[in-house]
N, C-alpha and C positions, 0 to 999 in steps of 0.2 A: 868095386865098380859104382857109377853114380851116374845117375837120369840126365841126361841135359835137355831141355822141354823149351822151344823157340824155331829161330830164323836158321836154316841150314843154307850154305851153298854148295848146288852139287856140280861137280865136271861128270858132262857126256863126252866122249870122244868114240868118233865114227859108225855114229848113227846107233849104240847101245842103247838098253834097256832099262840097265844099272847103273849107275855113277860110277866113276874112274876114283873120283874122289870127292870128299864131303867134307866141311867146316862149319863147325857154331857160331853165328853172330847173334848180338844183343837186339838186334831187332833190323824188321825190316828193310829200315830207309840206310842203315850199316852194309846190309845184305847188298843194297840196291847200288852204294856206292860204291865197294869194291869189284861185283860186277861190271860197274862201266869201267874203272880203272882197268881193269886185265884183258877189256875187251879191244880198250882204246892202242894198249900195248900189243897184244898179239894180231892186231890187224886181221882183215877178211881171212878166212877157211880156218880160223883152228876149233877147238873143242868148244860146245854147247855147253852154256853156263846156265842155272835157274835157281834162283831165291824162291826157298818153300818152304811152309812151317810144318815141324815132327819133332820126335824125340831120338832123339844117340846115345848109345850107350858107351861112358869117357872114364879110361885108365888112366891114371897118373904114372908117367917114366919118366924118368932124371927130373923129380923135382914138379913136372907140367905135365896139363891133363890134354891127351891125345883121343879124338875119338876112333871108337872101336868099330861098330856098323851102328846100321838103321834101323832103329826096331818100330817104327813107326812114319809117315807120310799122311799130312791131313789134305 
């Protein structure tokens, strides 16, 4: 297992607590652009997006490192 220490994007969907789901970017203004791209595509009402810095904790499957959960939120 190995730290990944940076910019996370997490999906809310319907008003949770938790993320649905979570991704590593290199940094925030990365974070900042793919949030507008997916926001521009999914149009009004879908899932709650946010660019935040914390660490993940990322397995390597077939080759690429997937992350595991969130062991951190700054």
């Amino acid at each position: 297992m190995e730290i990944f220490t940076g910019f996370i994007l997490m999906m809310f969907m319907s008003g949770a607590d938790t993320p649905t789901e979570f991704t590593p970017r290199d940094s925030m203004v990365e974070c900042l652009q793919v949030k507008r791209k997916i926001k521009r595509n999914q149009g009004p009402g879908g899932p709650r997006w946010v660019c935040q810095q914390g660490k993940l904790e990322m397995e390597f499957k077939s080759g690429a490192q997937h992350p595991v959960r969130i062991i951190e939120l700054k």
